[in-house]
Backbone bond lengths (Angstrom), bond angles and torsions (degrees), N, CA, C in turn:
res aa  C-N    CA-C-N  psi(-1)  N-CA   C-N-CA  omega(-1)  CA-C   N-CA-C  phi
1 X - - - 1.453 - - 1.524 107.87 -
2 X 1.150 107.17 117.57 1.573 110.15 -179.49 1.923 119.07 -106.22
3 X 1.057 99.62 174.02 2.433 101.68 -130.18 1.745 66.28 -58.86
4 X 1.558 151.27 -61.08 1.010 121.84 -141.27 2.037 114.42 -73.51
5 X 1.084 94.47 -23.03 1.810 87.03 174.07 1.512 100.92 -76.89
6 X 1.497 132.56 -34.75 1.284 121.52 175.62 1.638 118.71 -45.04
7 X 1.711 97.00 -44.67 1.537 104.97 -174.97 1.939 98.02 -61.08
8 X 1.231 114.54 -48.28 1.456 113.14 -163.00 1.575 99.73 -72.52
9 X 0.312 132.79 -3.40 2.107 142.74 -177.76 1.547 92.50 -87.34
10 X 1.091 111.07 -59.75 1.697 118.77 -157.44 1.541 98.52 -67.55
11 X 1.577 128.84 -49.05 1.212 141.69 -141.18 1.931 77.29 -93.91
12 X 1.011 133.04 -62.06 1.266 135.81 171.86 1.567 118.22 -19.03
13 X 1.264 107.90 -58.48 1.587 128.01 -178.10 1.712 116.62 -64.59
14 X 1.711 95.28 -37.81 1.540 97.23 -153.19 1.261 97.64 -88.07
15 X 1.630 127.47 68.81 1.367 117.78 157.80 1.667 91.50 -136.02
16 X 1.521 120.11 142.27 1.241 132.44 171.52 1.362 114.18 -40.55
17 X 1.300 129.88 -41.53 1.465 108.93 -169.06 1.626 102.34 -99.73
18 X 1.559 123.98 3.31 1.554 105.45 175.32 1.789 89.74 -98.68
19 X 1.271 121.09 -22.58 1.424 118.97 177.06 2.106 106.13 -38.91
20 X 1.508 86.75 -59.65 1.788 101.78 -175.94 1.017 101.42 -77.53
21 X 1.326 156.65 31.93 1.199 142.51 159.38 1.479 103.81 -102.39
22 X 1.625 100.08 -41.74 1.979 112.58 -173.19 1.491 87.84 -62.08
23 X 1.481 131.77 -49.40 1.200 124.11 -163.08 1.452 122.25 -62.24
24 X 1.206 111.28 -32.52 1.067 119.43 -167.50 1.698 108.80 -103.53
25 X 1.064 113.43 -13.52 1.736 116.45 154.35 1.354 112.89 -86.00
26 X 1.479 115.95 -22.04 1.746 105.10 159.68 0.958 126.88 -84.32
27 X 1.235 113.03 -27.16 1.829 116.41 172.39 1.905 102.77 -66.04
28 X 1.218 118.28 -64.52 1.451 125.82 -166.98 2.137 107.52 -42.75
29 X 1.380 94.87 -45.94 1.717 130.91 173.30 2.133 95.00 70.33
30 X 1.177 103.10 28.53 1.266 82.48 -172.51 2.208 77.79 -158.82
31 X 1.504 89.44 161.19 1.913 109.11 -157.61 1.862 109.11 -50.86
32 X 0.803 119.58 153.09 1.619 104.15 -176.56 1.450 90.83 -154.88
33 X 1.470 97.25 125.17 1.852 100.16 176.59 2.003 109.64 -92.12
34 X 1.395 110.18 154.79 1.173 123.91 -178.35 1.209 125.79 -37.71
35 X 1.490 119.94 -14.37 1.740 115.73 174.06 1.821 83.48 -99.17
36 X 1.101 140.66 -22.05 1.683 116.91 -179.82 2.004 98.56 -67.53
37 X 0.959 112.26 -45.01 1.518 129.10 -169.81 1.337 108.80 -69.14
38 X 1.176 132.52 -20.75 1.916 140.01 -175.09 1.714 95.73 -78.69
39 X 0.906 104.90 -77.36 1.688 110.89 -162.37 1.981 116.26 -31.09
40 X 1.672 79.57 -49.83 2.016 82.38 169.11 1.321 123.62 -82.22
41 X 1.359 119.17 -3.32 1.388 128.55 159.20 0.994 142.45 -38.71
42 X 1.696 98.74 -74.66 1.378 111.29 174.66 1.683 101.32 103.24
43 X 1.391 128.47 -23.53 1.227 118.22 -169.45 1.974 104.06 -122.03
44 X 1.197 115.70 165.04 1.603 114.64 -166.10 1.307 105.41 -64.61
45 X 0.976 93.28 -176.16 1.717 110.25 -175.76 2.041 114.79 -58.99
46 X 1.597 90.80 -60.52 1.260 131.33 175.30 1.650 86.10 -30.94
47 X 1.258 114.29 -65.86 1.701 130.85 -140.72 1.640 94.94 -61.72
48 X 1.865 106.50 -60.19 1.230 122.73 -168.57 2.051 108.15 -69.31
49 X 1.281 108.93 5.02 1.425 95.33 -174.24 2.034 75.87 -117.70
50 X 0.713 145.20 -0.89 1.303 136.06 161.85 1.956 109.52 -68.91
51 X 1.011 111.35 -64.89 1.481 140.93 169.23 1.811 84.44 -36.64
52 X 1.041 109.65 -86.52 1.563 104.83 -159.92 1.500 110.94 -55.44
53 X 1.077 125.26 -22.72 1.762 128.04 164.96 1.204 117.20 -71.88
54 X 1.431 131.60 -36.84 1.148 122.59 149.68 1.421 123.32 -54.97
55 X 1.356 135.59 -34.18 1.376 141.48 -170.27 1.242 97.90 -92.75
56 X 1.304 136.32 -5.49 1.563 130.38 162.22 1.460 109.73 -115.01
57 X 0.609 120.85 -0.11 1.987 133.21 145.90 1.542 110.60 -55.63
58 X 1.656 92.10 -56.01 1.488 83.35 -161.08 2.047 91.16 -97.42
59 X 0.925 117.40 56.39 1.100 118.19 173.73 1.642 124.58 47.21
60 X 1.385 135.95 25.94 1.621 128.88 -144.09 1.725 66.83 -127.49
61 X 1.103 158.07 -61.98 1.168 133.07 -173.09 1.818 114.58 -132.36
62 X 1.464 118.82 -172.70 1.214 120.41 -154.92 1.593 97.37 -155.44
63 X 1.623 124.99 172.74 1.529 118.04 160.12 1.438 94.76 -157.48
64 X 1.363 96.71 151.60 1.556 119.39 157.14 1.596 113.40 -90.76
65 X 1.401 114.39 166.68 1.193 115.60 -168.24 1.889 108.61 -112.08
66 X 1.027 131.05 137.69 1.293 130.67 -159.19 1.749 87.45 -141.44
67 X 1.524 108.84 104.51 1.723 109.00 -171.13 1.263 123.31 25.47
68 X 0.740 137.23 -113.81 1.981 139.44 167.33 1.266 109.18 -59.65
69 X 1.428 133.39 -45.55 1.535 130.21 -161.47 1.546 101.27 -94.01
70 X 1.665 92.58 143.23 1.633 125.67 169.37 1.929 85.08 -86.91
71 X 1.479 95.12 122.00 1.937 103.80 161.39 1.931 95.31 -113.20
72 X 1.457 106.14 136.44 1.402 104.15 -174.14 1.490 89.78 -119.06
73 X 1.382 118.51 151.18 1.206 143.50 -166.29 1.526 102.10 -122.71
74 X 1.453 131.66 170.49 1.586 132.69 134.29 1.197 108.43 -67.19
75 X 1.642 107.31 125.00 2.192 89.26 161.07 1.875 96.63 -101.80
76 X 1.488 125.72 -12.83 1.288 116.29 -167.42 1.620 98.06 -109.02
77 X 1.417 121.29 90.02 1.485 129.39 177.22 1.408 97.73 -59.02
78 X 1.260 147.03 -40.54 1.672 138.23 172.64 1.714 111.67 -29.12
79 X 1.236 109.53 -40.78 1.508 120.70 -167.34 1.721 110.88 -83.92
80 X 1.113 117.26 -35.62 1.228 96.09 154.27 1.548 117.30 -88.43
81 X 1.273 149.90 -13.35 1.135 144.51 157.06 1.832 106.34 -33.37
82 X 1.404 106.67 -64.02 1.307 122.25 -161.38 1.389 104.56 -71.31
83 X 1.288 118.22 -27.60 1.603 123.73 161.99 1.898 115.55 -58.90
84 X 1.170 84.83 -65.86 2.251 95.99 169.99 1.535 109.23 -35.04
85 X 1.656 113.77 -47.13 1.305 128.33 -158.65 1.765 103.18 -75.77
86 X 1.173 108.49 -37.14 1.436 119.84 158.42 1.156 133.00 -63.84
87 X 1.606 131.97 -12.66 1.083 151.48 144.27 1.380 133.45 -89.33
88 X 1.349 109.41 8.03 1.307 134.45 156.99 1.833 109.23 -47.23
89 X 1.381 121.25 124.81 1.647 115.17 141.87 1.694 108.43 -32.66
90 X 1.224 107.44 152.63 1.415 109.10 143.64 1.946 90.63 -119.53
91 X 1.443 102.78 146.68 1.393 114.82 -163.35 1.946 103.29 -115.19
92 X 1.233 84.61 -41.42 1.887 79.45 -173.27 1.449 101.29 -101.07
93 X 1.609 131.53 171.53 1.148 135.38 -158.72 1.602 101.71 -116.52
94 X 1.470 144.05 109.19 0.927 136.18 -163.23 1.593 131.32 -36.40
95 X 0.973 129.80 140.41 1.373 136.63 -175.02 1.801 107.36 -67.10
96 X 1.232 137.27 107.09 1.613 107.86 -179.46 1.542 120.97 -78.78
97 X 1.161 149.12 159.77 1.166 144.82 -160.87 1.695 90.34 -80.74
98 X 1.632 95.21 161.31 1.586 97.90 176.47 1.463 88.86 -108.73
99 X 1.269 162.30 5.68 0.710 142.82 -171.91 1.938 151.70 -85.83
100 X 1.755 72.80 -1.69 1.834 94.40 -148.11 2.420 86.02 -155.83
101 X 1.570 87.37 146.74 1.142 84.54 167.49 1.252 147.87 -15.66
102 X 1.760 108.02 -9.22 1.711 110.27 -146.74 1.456 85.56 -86.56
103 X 1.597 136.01 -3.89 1.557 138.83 -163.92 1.547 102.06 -38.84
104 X 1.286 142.70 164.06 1.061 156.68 164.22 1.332 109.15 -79.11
């Protein structure tokens, strides 16, 4: 992955309702169609099937079709990794460099 798909990955993610969608297809870990995904939203149907076309544009998820319903899956497991990793503690308090004004 080279820095400009990194940038488009990142810019992809960083809106609140595709944030809760990754979350909530990583938490579930298994396909969830657009009326399971509306209710924790908060936004219409319309809104959340926009959101997921962008997030399968940019490759972070995908769906199979089950009679009428789109079920969307993760296809890019990195993205919720990098989500978890963001919900990480940070535990120790940074070290400051000795090198440069930042001295204590």
């Amino acid at each position: 992955m080279d820095l400009q798909d990194k940038v488009q990955l990142l810019r992809v993610v960083a809106h609140p309702t595709r944030l809760k969608i990754i979350e909530r297809l990583a938490a579930e870990g298994e396909p969830l169609c657009v009326s399971d995904l509306e209710p924790d939203l908060g936004v219409p149907q319309p809104n959340v099937s926009q959101h997921l076309a962008v997030l399968r544009k940019a490759g972070v998820v995908d769906f199979y079709v089950d009679g009428r319903l789109r079920c969307y899956f993760l296809k890019d497991p990195r993205v919720a990794r990098l989500l978890a990793l963001l919900d990480e503690a940070v535990e120790e308090e940074p070290v400051p460099p000795t090198c440069c004004s930042a001295k204590g």
